[in-house]
VMD Tcl script that builds the backbone (N, CA, C; Angstrom):
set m [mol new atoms 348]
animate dup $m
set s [atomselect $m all]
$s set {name element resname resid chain x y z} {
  {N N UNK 1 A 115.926 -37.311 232.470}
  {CA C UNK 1 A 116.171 -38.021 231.231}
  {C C UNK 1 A 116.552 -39.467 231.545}
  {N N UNK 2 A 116.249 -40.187 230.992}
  {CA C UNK 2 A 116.163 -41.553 231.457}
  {C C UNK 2 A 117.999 -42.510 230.386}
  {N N UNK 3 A 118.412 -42.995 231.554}
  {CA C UNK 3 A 119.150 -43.607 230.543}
  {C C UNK 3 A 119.154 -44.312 229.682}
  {N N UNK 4 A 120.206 -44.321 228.278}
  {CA C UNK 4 A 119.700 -45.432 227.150}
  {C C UNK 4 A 120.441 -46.365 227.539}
  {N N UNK 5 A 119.657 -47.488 226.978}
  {CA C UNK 5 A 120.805 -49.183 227.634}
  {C C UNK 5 A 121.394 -49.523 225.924}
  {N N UNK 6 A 122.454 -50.079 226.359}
  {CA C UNK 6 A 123.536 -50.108 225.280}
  {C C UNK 6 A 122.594 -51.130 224.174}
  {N N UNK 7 A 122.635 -51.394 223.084}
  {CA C UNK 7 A 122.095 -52.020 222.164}
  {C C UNK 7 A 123.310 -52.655 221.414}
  {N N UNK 8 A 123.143 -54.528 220.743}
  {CA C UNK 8 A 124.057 -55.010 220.516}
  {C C UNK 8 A 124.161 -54.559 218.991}
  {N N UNK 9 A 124.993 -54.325 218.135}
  {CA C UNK 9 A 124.995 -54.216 217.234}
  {C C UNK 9 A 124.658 -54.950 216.112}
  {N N UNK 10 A 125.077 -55.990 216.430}
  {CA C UNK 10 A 124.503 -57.748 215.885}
  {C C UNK 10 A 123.503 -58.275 215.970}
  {N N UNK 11 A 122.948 -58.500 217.498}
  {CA C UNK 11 A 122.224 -58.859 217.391}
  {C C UNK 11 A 120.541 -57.581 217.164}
  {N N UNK 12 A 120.948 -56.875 217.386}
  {CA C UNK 12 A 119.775 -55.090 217.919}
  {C C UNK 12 A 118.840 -55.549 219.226}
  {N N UNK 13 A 119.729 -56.141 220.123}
  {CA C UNK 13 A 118.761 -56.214 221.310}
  {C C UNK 13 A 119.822 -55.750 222.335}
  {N N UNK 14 A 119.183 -56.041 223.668}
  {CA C UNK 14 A 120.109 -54.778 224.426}
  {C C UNK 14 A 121.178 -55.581 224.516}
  {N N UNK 15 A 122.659 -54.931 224.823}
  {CA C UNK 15 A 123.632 -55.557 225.255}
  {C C UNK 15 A 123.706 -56.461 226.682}
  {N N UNK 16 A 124.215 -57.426 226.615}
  {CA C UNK 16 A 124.569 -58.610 227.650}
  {C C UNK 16 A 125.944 -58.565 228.725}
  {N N UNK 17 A 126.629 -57.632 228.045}
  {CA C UNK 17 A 127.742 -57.397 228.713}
  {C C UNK 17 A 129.240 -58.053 228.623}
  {N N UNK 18 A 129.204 -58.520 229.759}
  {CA C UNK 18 A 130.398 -59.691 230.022}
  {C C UNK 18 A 129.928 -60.736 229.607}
  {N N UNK 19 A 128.473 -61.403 229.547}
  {CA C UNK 19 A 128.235 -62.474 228.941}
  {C C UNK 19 A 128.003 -62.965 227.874}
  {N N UNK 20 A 128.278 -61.964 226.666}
  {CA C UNK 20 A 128.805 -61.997 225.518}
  {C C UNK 20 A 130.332 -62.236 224.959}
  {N N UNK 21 A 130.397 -62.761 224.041}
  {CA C UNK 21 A 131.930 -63.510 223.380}
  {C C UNK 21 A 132.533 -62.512 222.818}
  {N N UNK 22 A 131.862 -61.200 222.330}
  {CA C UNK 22 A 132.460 -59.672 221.733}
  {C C UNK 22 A 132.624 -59.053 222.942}
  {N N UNK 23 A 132.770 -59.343 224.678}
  {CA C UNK 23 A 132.936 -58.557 225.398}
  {C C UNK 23 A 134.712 -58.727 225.351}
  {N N UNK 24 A 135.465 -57.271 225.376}
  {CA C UNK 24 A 136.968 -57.184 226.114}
  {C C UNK 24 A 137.083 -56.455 226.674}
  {N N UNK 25 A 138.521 -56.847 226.783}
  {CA C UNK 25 A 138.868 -55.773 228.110}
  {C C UNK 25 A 140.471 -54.752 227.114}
  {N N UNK 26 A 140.146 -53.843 226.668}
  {CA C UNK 26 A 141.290 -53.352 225.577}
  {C C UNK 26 A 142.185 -52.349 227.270}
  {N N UNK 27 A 143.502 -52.448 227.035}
  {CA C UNK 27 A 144.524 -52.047 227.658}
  {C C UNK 27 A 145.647 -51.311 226.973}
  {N N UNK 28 A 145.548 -50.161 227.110}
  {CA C UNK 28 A 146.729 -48.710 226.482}
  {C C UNK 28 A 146.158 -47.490 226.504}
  {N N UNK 29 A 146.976 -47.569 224.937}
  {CA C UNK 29 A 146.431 -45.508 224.963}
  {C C UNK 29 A 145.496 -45.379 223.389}
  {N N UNK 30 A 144.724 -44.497 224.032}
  {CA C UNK 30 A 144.197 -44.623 222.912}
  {C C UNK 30 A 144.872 -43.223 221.528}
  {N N UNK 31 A 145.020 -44.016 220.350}
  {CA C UNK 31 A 145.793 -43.426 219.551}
  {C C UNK 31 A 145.407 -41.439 219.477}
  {N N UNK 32 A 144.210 -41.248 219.374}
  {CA C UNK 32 A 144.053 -40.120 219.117}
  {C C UNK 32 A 143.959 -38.916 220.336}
  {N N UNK 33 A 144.133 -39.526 221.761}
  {CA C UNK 33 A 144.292 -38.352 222.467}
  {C C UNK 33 A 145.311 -38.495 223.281}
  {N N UNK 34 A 146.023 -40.231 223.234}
  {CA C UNK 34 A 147.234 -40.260 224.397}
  {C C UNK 34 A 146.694 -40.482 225.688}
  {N N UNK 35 A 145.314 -40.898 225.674}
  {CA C UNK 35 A 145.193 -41.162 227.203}
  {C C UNK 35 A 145.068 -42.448 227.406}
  {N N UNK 36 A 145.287 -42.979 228.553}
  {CA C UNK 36 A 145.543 -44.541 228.988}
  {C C UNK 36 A 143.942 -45.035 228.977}
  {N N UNK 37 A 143.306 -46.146 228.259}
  {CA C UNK 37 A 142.730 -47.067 228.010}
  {C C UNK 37 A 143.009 -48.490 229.475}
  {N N UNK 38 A 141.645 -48.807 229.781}
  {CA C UNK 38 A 141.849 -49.711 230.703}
  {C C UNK 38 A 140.327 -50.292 231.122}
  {N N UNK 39 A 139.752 -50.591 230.108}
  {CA C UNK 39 A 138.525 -50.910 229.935}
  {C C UNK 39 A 137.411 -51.908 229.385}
  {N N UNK 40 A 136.624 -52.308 229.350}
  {CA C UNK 40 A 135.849 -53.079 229.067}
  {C C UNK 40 A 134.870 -52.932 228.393}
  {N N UNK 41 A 134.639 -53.318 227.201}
  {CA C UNK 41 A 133.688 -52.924 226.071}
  {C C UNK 41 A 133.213 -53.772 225.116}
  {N N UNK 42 A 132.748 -53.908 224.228}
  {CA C UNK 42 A 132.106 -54.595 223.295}
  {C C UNK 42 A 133.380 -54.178 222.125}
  {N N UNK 43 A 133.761 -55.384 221.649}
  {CA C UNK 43 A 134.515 -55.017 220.644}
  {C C UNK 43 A 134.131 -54.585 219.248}
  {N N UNK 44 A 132.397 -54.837 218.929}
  {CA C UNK 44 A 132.440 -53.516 217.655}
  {C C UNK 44 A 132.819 -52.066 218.160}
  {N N UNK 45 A 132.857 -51.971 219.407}
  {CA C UNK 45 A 132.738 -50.738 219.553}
  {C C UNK 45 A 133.947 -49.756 219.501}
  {N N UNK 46 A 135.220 -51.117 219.775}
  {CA C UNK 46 A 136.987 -50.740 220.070}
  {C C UNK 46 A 137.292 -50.619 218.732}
  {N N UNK 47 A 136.186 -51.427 217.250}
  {CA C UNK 47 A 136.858 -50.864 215.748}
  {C C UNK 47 A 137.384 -49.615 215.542}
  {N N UNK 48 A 136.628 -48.676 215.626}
  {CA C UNK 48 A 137.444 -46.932 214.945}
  {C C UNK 48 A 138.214 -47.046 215.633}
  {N N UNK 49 A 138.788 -47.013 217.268}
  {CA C UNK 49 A 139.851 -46.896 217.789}
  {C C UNK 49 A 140.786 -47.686 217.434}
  {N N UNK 50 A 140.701 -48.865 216.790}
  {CA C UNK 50 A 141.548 -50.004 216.095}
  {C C UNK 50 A 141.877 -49.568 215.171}
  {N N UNK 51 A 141.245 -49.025 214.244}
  {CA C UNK 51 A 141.548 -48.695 212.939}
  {C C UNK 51 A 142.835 -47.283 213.062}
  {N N UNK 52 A 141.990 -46.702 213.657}
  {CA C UNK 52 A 142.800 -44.930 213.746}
  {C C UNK 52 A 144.180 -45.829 214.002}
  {N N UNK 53 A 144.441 -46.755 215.158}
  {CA C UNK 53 A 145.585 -47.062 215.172}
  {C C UNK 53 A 146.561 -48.305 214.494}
  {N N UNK 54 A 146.000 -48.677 214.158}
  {CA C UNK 54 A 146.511 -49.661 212.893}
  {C C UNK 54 A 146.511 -49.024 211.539}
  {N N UNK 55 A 146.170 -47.955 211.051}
  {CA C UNK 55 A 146.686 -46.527 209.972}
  {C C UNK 55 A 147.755 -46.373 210.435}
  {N N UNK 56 A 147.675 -45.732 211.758}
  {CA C UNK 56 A 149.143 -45.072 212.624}
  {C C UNK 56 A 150.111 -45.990 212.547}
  {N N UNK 57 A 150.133 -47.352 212.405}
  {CA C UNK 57 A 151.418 -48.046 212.975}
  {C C UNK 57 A 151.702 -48.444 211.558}
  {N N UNK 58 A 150.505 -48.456 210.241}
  {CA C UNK 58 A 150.892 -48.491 208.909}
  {C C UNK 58 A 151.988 -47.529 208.200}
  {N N UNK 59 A 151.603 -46.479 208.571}
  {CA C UNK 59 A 152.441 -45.262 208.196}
  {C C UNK 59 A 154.051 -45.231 208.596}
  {N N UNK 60 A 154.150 -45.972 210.353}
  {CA C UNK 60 A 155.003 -45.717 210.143}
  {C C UNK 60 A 156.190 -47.056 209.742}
  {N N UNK 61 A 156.051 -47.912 209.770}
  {CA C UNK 61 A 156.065 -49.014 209.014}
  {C C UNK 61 A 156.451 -48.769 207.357}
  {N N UNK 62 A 155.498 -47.784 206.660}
  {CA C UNK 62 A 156.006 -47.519 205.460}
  {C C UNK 62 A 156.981 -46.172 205.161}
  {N N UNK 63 A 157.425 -45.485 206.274}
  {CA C UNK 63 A 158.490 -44.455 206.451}
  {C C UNK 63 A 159.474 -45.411 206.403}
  {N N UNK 64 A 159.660 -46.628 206.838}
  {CA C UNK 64 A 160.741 -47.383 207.634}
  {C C UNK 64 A 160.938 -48.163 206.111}
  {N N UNK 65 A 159.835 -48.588 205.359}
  {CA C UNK 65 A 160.806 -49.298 204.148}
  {C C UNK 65 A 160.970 -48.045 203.436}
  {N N UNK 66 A 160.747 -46.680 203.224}
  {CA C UNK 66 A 160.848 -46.033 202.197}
  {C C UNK 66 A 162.356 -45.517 202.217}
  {N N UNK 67 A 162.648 -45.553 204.070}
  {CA C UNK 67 A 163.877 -45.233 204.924}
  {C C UNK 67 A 165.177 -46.098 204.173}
  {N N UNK 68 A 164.700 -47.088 203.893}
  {CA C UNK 68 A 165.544 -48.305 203.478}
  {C C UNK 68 A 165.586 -48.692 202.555}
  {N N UNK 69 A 164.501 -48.005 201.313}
  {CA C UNK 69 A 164.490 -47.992 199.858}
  {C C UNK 69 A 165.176 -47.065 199.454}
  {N N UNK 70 A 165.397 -46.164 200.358}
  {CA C UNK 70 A 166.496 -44.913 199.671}
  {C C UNK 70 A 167.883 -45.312 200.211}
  {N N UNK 71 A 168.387 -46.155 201.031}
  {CA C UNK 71 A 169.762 -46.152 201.188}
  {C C UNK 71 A 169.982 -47.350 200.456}
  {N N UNK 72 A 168.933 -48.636 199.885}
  {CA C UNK 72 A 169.788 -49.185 199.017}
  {C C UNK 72 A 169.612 -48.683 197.608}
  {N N UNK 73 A 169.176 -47.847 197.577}
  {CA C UNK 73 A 169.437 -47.105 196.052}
  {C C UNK 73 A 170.385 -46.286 196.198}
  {N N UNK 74 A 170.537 -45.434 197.185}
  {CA C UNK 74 A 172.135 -44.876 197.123}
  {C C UNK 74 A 173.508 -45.591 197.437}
  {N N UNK 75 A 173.274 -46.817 197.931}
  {CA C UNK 75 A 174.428 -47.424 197.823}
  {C C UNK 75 A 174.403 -48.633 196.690}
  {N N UNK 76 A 173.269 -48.344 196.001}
  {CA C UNK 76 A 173.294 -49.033 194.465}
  {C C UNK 76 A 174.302 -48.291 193.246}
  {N N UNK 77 A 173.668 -47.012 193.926}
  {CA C UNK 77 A 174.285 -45.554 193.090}
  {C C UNK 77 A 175.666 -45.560 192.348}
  {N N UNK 78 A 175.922 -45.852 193.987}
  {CA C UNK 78 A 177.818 -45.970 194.447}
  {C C UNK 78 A 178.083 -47.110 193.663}
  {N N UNK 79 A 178.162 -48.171 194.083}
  {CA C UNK 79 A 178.255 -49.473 193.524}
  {C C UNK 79 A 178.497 -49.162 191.823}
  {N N UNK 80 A 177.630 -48.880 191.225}
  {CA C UNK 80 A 177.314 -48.538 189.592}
  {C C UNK 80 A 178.132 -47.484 189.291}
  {N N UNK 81 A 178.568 -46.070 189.679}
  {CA C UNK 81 A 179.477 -45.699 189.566}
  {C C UNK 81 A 181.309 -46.000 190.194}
  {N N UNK 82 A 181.067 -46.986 190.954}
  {CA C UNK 82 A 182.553 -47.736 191.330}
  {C C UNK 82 A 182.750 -48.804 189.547}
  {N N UNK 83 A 181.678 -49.264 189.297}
  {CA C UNK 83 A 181.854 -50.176 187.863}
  {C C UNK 83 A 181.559 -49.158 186.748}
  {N N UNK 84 A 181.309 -48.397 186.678}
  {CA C UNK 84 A 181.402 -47.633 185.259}
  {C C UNK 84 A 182.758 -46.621 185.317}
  {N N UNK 85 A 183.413 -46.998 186.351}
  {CA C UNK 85 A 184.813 -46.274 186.723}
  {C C UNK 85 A 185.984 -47.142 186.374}
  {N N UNK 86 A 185.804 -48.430 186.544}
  {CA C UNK 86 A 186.837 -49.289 186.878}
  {C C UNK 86 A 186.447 -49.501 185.237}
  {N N UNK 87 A 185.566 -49.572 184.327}
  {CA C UNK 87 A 185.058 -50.051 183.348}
  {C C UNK 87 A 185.766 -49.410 182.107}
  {N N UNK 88 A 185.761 -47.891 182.770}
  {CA C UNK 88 A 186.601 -47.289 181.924}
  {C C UNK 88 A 188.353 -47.074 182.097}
  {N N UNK 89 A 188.569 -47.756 182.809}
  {CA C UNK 89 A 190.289 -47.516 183.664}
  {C C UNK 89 A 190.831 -49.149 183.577}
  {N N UNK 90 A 190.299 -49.988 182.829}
  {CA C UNK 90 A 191.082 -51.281 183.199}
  {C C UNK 90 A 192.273 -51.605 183.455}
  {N N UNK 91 A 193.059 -50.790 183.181}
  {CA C UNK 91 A 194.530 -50.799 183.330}
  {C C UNK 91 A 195.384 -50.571 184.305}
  {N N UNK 92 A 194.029 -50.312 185.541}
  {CA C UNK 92 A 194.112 -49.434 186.770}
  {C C UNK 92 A 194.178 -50.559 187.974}
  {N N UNK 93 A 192.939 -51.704 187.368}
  {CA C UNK 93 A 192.643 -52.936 187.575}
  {C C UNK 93 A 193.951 -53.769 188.057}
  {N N UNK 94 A 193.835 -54.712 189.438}
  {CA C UNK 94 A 195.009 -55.374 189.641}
  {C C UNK 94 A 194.246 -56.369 189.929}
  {N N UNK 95 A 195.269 -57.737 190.161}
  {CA C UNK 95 A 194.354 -58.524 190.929}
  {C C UNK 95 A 194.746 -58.825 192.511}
  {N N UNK 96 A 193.987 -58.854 193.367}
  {CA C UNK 96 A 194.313 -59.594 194.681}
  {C C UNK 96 A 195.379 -60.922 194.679}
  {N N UNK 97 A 196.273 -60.459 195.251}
  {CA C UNK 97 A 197.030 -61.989 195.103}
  {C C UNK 97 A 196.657 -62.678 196.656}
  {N N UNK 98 A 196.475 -63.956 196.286}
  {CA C UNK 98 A 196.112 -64.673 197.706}
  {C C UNK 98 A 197.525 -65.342 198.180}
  {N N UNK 99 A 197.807 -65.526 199.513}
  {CA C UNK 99 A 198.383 -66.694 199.197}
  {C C UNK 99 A 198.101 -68.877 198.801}
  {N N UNK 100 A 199.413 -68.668 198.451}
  {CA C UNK 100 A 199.378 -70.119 198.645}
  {C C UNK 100 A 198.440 -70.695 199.463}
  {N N UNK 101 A 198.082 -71.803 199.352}
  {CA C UNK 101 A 196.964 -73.003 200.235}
  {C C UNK 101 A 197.463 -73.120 201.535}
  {N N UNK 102 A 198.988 -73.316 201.479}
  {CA C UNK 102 A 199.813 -74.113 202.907}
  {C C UNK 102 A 200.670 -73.058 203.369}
  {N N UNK 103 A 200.188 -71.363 203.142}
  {CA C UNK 103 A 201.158 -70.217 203.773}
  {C C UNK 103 A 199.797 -69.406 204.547}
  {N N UNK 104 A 200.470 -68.909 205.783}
  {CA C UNK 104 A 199.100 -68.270 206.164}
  {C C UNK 104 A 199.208 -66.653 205.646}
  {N N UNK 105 A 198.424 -65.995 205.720}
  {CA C UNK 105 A 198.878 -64.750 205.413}
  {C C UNK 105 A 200.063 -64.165 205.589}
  {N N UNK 106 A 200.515 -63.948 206.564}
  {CA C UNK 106 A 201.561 -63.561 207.668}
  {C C UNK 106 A 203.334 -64.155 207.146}
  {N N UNK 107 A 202.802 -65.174 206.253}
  {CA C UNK 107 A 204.223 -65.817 205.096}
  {C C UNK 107 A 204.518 -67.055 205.848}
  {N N UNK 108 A 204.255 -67.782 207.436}
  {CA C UNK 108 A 204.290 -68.744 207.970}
  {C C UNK 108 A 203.767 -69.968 207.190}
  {N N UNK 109 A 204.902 -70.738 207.434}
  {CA C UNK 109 A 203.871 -72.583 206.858}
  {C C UNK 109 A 202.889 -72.753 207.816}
  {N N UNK 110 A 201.943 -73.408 206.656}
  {CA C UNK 110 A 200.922 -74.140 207.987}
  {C C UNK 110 A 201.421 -75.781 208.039}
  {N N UNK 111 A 202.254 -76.249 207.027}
  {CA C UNK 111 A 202.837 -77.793 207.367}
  {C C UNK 111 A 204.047 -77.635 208.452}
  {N N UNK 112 A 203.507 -78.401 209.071}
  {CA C UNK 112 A 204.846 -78.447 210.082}
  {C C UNK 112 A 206.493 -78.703 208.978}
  {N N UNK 113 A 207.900 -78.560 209.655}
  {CA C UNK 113 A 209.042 -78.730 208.456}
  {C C UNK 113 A 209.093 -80.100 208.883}
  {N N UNK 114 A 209.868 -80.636 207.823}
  {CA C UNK 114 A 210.992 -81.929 208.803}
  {C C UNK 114 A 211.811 -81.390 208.691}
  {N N UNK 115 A 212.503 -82.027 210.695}
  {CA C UNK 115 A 214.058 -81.778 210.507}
  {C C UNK 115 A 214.972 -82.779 210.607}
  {N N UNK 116 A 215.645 -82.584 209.562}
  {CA C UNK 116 A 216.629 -83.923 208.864}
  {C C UNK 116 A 217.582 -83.862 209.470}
}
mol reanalyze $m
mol bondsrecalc $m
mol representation Tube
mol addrep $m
């Protein structure tokens, strides 16, 4: 059986190889069996393997905001029931007292005294 010679997709004449501008060299794994990639090919040809894995890295990408759409809705949750609590209890309500401008927390001046 005689071998077939690769055909360009673009152009439909035989492939050129390395001396084509669609030649690479793709390096990893390939998504659907886990085996290491280390090769040289025509890049219409690396599309489905591109694709299968650019789905894969979509997916999980959208686990990761859905991950993070549910904890700020549950700590929206909270939030909205901390104010429909306090909303109904105003009396419960205090205020923060700060101190003074020129006391530090701790009840110390921050102006130096004079001593007379």
């Amino acid at each position: 059986m005689k071998k077939k010679e690769p055909v360009c997709p673009l152009l439909g004449k035989p492939c050129v190889g390395d001396a084509c501008m669609f030649w690479v060299h793709m390096l990893g794994q390939n998504p659907q069996t886990g085996h290491s990639v280390d090769q040289w090919d025509c890049s219409v040809r690396w599309l489905p393997m591109l694709l299968v894995e650019n789905a894969r890295q979509a997916r999980g990408a959208q686990a990761a905001v859905e991950s993070m759409r549910n904890e700020v809705v549950g700590r929206q949750d909270t939030l909205n029931n901390l104010i429909s609590q306090a909303a109904r209890r105003p009396q419960q309500i205090r205020d923060v007292e700060t101190p003074p401008s020129d006391q530090i927390s701790d009840g110390r001046e921050t102006k130096p005294q004079s001593h007379q």
